[in-house]
C-alpha positions as MATLAB code, in Angstrom:
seq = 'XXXXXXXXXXXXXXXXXXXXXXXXXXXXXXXXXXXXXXXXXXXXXXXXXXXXXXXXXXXXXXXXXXXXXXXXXXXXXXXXXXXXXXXXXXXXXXXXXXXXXXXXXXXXXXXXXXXXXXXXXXXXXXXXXXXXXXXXXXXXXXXXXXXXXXXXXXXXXXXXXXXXXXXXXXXXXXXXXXXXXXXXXXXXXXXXXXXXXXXXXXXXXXXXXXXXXXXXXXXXXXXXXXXXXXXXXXXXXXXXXXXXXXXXXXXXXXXXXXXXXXXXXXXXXXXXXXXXXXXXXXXXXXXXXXXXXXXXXXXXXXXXXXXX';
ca = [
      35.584   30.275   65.099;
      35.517   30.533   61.051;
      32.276   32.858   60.322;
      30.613   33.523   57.071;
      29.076   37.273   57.200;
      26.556   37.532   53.852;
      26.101   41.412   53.166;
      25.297   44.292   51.455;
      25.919   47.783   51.705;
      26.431   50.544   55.095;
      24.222   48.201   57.338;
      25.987   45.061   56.343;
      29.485   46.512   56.448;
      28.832   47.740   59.998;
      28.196   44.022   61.634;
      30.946   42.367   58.916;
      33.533   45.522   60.729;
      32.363   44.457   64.461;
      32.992   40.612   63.356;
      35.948   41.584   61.985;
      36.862   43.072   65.054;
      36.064   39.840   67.245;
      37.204   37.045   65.242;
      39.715   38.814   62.870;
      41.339   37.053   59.674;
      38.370   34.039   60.514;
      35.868   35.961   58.998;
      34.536   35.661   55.253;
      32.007   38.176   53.882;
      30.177   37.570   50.972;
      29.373   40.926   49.252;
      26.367   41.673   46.618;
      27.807   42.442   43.480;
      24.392   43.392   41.848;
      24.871   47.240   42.938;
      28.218   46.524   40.109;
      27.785   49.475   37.274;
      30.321   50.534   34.627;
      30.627   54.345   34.666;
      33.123   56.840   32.975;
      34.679   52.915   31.323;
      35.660   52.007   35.035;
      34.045   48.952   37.026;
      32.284   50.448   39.924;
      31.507   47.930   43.065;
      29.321   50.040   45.778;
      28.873   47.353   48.053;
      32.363   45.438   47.842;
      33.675   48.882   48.021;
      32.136   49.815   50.950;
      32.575   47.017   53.336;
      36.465   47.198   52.018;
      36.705   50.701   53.115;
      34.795   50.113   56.386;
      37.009   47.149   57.076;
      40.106   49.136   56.107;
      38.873   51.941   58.579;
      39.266   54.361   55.580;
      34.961   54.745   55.797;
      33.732   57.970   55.530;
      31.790   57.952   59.286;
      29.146   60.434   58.243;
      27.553   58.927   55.269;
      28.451   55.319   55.757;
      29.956   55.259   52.470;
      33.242   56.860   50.161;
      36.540   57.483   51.776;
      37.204   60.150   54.765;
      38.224   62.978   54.163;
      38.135   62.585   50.227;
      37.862   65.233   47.810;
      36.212   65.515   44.461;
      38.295   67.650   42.167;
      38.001   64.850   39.385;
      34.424   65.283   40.015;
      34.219   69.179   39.790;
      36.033   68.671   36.297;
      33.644   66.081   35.173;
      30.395   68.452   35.530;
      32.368   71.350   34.258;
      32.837   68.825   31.286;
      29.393   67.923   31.099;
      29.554   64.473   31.959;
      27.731   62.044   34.531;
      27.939   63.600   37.728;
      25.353   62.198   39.638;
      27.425   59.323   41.548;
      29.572   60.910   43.732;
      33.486   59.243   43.403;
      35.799   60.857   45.389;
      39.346   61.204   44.324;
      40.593   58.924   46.490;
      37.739   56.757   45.731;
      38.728   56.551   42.122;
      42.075   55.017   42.455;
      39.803   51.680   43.635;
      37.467   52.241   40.762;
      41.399   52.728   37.861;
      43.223   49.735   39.673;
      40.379   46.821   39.753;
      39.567   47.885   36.335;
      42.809   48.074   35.418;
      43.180   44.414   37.032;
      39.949   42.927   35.317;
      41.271   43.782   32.142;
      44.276   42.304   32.612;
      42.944   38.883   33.375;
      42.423   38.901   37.120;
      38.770   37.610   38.227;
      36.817   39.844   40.729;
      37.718   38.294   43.382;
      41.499   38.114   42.914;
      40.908   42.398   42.263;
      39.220   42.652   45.522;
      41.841   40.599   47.676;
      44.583   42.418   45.987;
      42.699   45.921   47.031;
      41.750   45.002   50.882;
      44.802   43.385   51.578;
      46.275   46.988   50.657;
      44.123   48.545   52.843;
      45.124   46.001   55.441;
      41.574   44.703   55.606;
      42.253   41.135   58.045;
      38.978   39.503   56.643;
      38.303   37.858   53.454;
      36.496   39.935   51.510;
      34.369   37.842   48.535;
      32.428   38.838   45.821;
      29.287   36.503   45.287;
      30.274   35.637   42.395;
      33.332   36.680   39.551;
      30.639   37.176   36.269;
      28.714   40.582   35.961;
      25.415   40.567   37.562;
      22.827   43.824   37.259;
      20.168   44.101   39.426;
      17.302   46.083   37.730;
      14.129   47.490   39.392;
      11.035   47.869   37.396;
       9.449   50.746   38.670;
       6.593   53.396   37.323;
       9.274   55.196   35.768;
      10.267   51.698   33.783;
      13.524   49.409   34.096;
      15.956   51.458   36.253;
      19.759   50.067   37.002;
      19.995   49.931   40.569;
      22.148   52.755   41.194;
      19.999   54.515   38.510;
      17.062   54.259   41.038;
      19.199   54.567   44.321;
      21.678   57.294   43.927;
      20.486   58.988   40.661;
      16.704   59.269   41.387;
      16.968   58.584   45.296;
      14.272   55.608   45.037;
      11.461   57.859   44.334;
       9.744   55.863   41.701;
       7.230   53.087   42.773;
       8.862   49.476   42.744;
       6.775   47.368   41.019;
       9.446   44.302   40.687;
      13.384   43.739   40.322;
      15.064   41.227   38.401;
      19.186   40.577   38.041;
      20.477   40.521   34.647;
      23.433   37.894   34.420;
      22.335   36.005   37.694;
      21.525   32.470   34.897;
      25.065   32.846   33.959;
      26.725   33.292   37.630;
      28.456   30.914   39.445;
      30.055   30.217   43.297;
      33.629   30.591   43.263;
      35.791   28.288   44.598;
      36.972   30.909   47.594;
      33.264   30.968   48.756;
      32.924   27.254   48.480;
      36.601   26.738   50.846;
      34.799   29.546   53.391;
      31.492   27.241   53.587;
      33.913   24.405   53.985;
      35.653   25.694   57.530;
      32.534   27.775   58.262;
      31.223   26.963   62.015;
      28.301   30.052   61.728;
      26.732   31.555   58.677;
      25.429   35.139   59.777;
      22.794   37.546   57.580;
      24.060   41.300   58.091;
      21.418   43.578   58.579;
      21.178   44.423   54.680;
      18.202   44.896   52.292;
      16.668   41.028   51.659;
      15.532   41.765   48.016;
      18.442   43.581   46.925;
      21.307   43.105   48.681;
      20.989   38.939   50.200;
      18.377   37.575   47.493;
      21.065   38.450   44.651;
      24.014   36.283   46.680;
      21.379   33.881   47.448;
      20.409   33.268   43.945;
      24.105   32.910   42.535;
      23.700   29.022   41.300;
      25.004   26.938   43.930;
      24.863   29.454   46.539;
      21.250   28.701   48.154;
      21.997   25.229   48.307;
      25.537   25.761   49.908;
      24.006   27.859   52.389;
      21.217   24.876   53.479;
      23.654   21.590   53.372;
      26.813   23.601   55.387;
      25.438   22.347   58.554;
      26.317   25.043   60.872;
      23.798   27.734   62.788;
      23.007   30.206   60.152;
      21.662   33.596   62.061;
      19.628   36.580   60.739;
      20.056   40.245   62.000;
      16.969   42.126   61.397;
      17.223   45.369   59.122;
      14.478   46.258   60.177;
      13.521   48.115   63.307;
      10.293   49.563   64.814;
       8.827   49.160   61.057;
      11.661   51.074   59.099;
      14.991   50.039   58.047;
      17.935   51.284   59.359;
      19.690   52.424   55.854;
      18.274   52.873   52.372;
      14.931   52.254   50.660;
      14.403   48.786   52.211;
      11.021   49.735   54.349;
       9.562   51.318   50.576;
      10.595   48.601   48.680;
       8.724   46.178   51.543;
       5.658   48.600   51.054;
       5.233   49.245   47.288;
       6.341   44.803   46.655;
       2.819   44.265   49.235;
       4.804   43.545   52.708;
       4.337   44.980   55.991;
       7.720   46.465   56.810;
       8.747   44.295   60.110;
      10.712   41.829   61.207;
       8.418   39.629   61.195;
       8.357   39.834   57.650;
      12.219   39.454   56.931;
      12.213   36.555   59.303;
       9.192   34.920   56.460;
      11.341   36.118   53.481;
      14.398   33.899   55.359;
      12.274   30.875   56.316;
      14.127   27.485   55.195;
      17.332   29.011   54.938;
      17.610   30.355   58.865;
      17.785   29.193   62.110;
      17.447   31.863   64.291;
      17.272   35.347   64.257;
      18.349   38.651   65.706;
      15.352   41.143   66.825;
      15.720   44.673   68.514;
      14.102   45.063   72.081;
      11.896   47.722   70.142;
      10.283   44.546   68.094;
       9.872   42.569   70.731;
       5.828   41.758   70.291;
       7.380   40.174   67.077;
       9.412   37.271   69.030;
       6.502   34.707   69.704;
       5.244   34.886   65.922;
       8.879   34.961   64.614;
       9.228   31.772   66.858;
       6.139   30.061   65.870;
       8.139   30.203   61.840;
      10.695   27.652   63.494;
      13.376   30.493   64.472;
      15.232   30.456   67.807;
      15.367   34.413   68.751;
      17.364   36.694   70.253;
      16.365   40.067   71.530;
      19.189   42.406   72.150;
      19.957   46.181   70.579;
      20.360   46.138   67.050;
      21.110   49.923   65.883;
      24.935   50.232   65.680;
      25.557   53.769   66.204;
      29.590   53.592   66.649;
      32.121   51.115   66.539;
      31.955   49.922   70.182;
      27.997   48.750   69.470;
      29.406   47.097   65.994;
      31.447   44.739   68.039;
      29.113   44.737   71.094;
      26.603   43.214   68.924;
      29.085   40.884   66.944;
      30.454   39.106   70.208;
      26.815   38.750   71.188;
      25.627   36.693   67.841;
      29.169   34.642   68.054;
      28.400   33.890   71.802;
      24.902   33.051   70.781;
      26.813   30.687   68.254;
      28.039   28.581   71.119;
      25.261   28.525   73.279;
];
C-alpha cells in the first residue's frame, strides 16, 4: 500500500516513523517547509530535519527534536562570540544545516538536498519538501510580525497571535516528486501536526489543495488534539488567541472538504457524533504515542482502517 503522510514537526514525525515502520520504502511524507529560516548564512529546515532524523533513528528521544547524544561546542563558541544563540544546533546537527546549503548553492533543488541527506541516514521513506521555493511563515502577534521560529524557539510563543501569513507561498509550486506520490497513492493520511502552521502551509502550495481533493483515495485525519490541548507545541494557544475552542471537533471543521474520516482519542469521545454529523467516518482508538511500539501500533491501525 503506497501512503502519503502530510506533516509537520515532533507530532507528525512520530506517526510518519510508525508508517514508516509498517509499510517501509511505500511511504511519502510531505514536510512543511514554512518553519525554513536562514541563520549564521546556512539554510535551516526544522521540520524536514526532524522527521529525517526521526526516520533515520538518529532523534534525540527526550525533546523530540536535534540529534542524540549531540553536543554543542560550535554553539558554546558562538555565544562566547556574541552571536545568535538562541536556536539550539548541535554539532552534529550542523553538518545537515553545511551540506544542504552547501547543495542548494550548488544547484540542487530542496528536494534533491533532502533525498541526498535521508538516504544517508538510511531513512527507507521518501522524504518531500512541500515545495522547492522559500516559503516563511510569519505570525502577527502583539509583539508585531514575528518569523516563526522567532516566535517558537526565540520567544517560546508568548506573544498573543493575532494572525499568520506565509511569505513566498504566491510564488510556490508542487514538485513533480509530490505529484508521482499522489499518482500511486492508495491513502492520504494528516499526522497529528499543528493545522495552521504546519498542514495549512503544504495545503496552500498552488496545486497542492486541489491534488489532495481529485487523488481519489481515503484521505484520514489524526487529531492533534487531545482532551482540549495539543500534544506538542503552541497549537491549543494558537486555537485560543485565532477564536477556536481547542478540540477535535474543531480540527475536524478546519479539515472539512478535504477529509474523509478522522482519528479521535478515546479521551474525546463525546466529540464522535458531532465530528460525524460534518460528513467524517471516525475512529476512536489511543492517539498519544509515547514510544515507538504505540507509533506503529497506531500506524497499522489507520492503514487497516484504510482497507476496511
Amino acid at each position: 500500500m503506497n501512503v502519503i503522510a502530510l506533516a509537520g514537526g515532533v507530532g507528525g514525525a512520530k506517526l510518519a516513523d510508525g508508517l514508516q515502520r509498517i509499510v517501509g520504502e511505500n511511504l511519502a511524507v510531505v514536510v512543511n517547509t514554512g518553519d525554513d529560516f536562514e541563520l549564521h548564512g546556512l539554510r535551516i529546515a526544522p521540520d524536514l530535519d526532524t522527521v529525517m532524523y526521526t526516520l533515520g533513528g538518529v532523534a534525540n528521544p527526550e525533546t523530540g527534536w536535534g540529534i542524540a547524544g549531540d553536543t554543542f561546542n560550535n554553539l558554546d563558541m558562538i555565544s562566547r562570540y556574541g552571536g545568535e544563540d538562541w536556536f539550539r544546533l548541535g554539532d552534529r546537527d550542523l553538518a545537515t544545516h553545511l551540506l544542504r546549503t552547501q547543495m542548494l548553492r550548488s544547484g540542487y533543488t530542496l528536494t534533491q538536498a533532502t533525498q541526498n541527506l535521508a538516504r544517508a541516514l538510511g531513512v527507507r521513506a521518501s522524504i518531500l519538501p512541500m515545495c522547492n521555493e522559500p516559503v516563511m511563515t510569519i505570525v502577527i502577534t502583539n509583539a508585531g510580525e514575528l518569523a516563526f521560529q522567532e516566535y517558537f524557539v526565540h520567544r517560546r510563543w508568548q506573544p498573543v497571535l493575532k494572525a499568520y501569513r506565509f511569505h513566498g507561498i504566491d510564488k510556490a509550486r508542487v514538485t513533480p516528486e509530490i505529484t508521482a506520490a499522489f499518482q500511486s497513492a492508495h491513502a492520504i493520511i494528516f499526522c497529528p501536526s499543528n493545522p495552521f502552521v504546519s498542514i495549512e502551509p503544504i495545503l496552500n502550495v498552488r496545486g497542492m489543495r486541489d491534488l489532495v481533493q481529485k487523488t481519489r483515495v481515503l484521505k484520514i485525519a489524526v487529531s492533534p488534539i487531545v482532551g482540549g490541548e495539543a500534544l506538542k507545541g503552541p497549537a491549543g494557544k494558537m486555537f485560543a488567541e485565532l477564536g477556536r475552542a481547542p478540540s477535535a471537533y474543531e480540527v475536524a471543521k478546519i479539515y472539512r472538504g478535504v477529509i474523509d474520516r478522522f482519528v479521535l482519542d478515546r479521551v474525546d469521545e463525546e466529540q464522535a457524533r458531532a465530528i460525524k454529523d460534518l460528513g467524517m467516518r471516525v475512529w476512536i482508538t489511543d492517539t498519544i504515542m509515547r514510544d515507538e511500539l504505540e507509533r506503529e501500533r497506531l500506524a497499522r491501525e489507520i492503514c487497516e482502517w484504510v482497507t476496511k
